[in-house]
N, C-alpha and C positions, 0 to 999 in steps of 0.2 A: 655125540659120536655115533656114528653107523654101526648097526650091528649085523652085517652080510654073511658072519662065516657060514650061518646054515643056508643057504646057496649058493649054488653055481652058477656060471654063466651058462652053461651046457645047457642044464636043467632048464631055468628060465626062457634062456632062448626057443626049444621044443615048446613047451606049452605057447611062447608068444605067436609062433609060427603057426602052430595049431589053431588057435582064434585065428589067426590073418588068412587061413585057407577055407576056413568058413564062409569068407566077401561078405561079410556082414554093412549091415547101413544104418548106425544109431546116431542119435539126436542127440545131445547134449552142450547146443552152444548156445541157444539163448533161455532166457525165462520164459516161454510160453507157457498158456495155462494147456492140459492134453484135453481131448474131446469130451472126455467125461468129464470135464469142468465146465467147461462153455455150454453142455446140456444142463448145467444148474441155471442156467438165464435164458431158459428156451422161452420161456415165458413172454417177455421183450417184445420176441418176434409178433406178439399179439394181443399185446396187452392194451394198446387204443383200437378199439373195433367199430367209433361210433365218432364221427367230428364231432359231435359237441362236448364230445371229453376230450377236445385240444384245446379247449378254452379254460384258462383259470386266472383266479387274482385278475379279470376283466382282460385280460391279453389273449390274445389270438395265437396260437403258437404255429400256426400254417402260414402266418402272415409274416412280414416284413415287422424289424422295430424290434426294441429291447436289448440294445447293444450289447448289452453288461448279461443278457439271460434270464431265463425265467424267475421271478424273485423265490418259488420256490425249491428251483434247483439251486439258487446263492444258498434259501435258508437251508439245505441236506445238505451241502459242504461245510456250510458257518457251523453246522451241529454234528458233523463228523472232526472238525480241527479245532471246536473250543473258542470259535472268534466270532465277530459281528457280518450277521449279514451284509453292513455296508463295506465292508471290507473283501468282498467274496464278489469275484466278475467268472461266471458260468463260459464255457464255450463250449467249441467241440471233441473231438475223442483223443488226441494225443497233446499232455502236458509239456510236451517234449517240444513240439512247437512255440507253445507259449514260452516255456522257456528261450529260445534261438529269436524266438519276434520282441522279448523283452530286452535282451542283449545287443540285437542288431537296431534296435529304437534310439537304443543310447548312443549307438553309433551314429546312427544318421544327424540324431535332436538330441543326445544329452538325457541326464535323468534331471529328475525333479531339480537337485540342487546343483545339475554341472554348469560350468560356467562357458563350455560351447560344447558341441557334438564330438563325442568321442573317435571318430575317425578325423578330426582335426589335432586331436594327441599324438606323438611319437613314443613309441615306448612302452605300452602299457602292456602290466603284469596281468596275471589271474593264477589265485592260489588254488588246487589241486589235491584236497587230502585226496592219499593213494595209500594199499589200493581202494579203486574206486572205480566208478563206471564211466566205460570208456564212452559213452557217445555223450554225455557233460565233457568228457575232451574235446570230442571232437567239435564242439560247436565251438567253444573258447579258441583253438586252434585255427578254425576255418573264419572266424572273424579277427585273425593277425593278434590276438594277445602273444604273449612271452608267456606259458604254464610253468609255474611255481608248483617241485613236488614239497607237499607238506607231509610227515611221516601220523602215520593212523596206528592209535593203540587203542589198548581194549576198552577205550571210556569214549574215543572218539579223535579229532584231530591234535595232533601235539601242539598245544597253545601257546605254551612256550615260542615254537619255533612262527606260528602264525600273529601274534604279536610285535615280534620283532621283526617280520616281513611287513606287514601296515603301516610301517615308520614310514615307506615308502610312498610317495606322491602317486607315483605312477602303479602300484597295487591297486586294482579298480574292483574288485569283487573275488570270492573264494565261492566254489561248488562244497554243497552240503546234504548226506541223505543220511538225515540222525534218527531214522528209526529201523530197526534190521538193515541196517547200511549195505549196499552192493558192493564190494561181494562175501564183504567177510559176516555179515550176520548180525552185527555188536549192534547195541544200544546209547546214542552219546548218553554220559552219565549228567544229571543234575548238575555238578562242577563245572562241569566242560559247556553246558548249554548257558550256564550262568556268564560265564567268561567271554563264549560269545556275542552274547547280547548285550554284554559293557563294553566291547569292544569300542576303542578310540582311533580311526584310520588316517592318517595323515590324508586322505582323500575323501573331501565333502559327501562325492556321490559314491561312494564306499555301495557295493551291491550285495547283497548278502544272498545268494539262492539256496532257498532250503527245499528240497526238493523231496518233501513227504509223502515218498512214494509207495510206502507199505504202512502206513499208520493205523491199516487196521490189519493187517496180513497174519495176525498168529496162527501157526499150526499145530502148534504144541503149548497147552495151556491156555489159560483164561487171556481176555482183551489185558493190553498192561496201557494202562493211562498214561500221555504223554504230556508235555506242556505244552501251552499255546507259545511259540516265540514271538508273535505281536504282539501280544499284551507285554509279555518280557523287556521285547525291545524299547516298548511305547515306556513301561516304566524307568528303563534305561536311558531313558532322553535317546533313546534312537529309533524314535518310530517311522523314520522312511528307510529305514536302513534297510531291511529285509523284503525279500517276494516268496512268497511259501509258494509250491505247485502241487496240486495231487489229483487224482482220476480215477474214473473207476475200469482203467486196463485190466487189473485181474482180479476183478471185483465181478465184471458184468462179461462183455464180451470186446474184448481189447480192440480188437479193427472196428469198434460203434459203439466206444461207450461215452462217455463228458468228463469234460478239464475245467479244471480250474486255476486260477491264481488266485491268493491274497494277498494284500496292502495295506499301508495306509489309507486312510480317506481322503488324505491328500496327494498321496502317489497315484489314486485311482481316479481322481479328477485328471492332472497328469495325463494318465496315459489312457484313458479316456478321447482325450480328445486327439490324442495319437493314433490310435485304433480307429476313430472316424474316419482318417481318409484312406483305411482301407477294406474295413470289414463294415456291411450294415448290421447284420446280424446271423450268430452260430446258428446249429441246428436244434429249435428252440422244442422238436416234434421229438428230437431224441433225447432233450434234457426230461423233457414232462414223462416218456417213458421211463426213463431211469425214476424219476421222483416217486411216480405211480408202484413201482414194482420195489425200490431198496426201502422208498419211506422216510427213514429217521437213522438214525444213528444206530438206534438200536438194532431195529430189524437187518439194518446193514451187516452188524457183527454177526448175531444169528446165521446170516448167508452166508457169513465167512466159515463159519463153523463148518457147514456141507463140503468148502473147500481145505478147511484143516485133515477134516475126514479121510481124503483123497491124497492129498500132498504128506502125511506124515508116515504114512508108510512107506512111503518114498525116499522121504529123508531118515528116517529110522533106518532104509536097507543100506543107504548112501555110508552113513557113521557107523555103523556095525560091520560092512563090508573094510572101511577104512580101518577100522579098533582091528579085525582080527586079521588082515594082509599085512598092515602099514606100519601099526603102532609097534609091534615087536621088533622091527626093525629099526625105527628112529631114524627114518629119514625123511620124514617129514612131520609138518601138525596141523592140525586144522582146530576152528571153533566148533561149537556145537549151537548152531544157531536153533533159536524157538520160533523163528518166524523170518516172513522174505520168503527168495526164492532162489537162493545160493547156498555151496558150502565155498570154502577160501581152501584149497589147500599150499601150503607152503613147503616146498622142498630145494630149498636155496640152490642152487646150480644144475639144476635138475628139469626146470618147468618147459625149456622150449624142446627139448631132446623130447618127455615126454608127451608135450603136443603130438610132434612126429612120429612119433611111434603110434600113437593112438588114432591120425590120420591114417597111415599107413595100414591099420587093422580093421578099419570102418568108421571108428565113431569120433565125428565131426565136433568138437569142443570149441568154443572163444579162446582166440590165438593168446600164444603164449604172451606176457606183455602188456597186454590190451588193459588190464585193471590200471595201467602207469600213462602217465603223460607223454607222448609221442610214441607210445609201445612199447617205453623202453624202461622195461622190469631192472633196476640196478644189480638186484641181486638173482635175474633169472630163478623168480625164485615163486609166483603166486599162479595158481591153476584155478580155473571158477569151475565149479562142476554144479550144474543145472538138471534137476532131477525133475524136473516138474512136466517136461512132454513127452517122453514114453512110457508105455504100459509098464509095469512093474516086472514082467518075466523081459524087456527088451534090455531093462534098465539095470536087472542083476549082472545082463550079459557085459553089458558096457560098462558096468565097474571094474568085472573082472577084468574086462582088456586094461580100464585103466591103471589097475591095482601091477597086473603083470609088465605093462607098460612103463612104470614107477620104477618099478625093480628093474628090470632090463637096463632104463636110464641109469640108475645108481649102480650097478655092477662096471657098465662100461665106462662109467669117471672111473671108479675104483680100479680098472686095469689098465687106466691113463691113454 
């Protein structure tokens, strides 16, 4: 229950007006890494000075060939996600495409075990843990699925209600990001990863995208060890069931860094020779960069560290500014995430008013909605706040707008 009486509308109103007469202009609608993080990989820019450091493993990487990527950028992915080098095909800098080219293949050709090409289906679903990130919507959406919202709790997708959705033929695959999940923060728990990976789908080519997008991203605290879901699934007798994707977006430098996917070794023969007739080869100059400068797993988290440094005072002003505007009030809650690059706030009837208001004072947030399948939040109720691209005195200012923004919103339901 709301706890409003120590404010007024009057009161709040003034102060909001007050920010709005400022014309202020803050950032906070996507994850971006801010400049003083993309200077942690200046390095990059210069780190092959000499062609004959484009040569390795006997490959040319200026040349044509290597479809799958340089095998030691496969091996820095294989030894950041825990799985086989031959399970690991290298590309270029957004996962997000491989993801959209993995799902529209099936369309065109089917996956490993469909028995024609999915755009010769009528009807197909795709499950949707929510909230969740909206451009996994929007690719499911833009290639005619039906999105299934599946409800997300503190351990990960409600299994429950995703198992009795799979009963379903026409369920073709569910969107997954089980480590610091977008947007709310959470970790799937051991249980929940176990359940997915026995999963049984009424549909052969059943697609699993796990999209381990932050698998090394702590900002607060040590590395936390995750599982490998191939070897999972492979134990599971479902080792083509899954595509894992991850990159080094805010790792390195997002608009140039390398993606990957992994597979089975038999989904990767598969789609191998699918990827033939359209790609010869990524950019093999910018994988050997990366390899050259992140290294191994290890040095990788290392670098993460220089970016936990930067990002948690951030997210520290983000939770502290919420604890002392928000929480007294109880009109909304949020997680306290340890890594990613979200906080979730939830204020049930509340979220798209306070969009608008927070538009309306300057600072530009991911629309109300957007965490849900077609935008459409059931309970108007999840706000993503992205602390991660302005400076820290930009970013006190645009809590406050959003904190008074909150309030504003909740007064004016409260006076109906």
């Amino acid at each position: 229950m709301a706890k409003l009486d120590g404010l007024t509308y009057e009161e709040v109103k003034k102060e909001y007006d007050a920010w709005k007469a400022q014309n202020l202009t803050l950032n906070m609608a996507r994850g971006k890494p801010g400049s003083d993080q993309l200077d942690l990989s200046n390095e990059l820019l210069t780190i092959l000075s000499d062609p004959k450091e484009c040569k390795e493993d006997g490959i040319e990487a200026r040349n044509y060939g290597e479809l799958d990527g340089m095998p030691s950028a496969r091996r820095l992915f294989a030894d950041i996600l825990g799985c086989r080098e031959s399970q690991v095909f290298a590309a270029g800098n957004a996962s997000l495409t491989l993801m959209f080219d993995t799902i529209s293949r099936a369309m065109t050709n089917g996956m490993l075990h469909s028995e024609r090409p999915w755009a010769k289906e009528e009807g197909l679903k795709w499950l949707c843990p929510a909230p969740g990130y909206d451009r996994h919507f929007t690719i499911t959406e833009t290639l005619g699925f039906e999105l299934i919202t599946i409800p997300m709790t503190s351990e990960g997708p409600d299994m429950d209600a995703v198992e009795e959705c799979i009963k379903d033929q026409k369920v073709r695959g569910m969107w997954c990001v089980p480590k610091y999940s977008n947007p709310t923060g959470i970790i799937y728990s051991d249980k929940v990863i176990d359940r997915i990976a026995h999963m049984k789908p009424a549909a052969k080519d059943f697609l699993l995208m796990w999209d381990n997008a932050y698998c090394v991203h702590e900002f607060d605290g040590d590395y936390v060890e995750f599982p490998d879901i191939l070897s999972l699934c492979e134990a599971a007798g479902n080792p083509d069931m899954v595509f894992e994707f991850a990159s080094t977006s805010k790792v390195t430098l997002p608009g140039a860094g390398i993606s990957c996917f992994a597979c089975s070794e038999a989904n990767m023969a598969y789609m191998k020779k699918l990827l033939n007739a359209s790609v010869i080869s990524y950019d093999k100059v910018n994988q050997l960069r990366h390899v050259k400068f992140l290294k191994n797993k290890e040095n990788t988290i290392a670098h993460m560290k220089k970016h936990a440094a930067i990002l948690k005072p951030k997210f520290d002003m983000v939770i502290n500014t919420l604890e002392k505007e928000i929480a007294p009030l109880e009109i909304a809650t949020w997680e306290k995430p340890k890594g990613g690059y979200f906080v979730a706030v939830a204020a049930p009837g509340l979220a798209k008013r306070t969009w608008e208001l927070c538009k309306e004072a300057g600072v530009v947030m991911t629309g109300a909605g957007a965490p849900y399948p077609y935008g459409k939040d059931p309970e108007d109720s999840v706000i993503r706040v992205a602390p991660s691209l302005p400076p820290v005195e930009e970013l006190e200012k645009a809590m406050q707008i959003f904190c008074v923004s909150l309030k504003l919103a909740a007064l004016e339901k409260a006076k109906g």
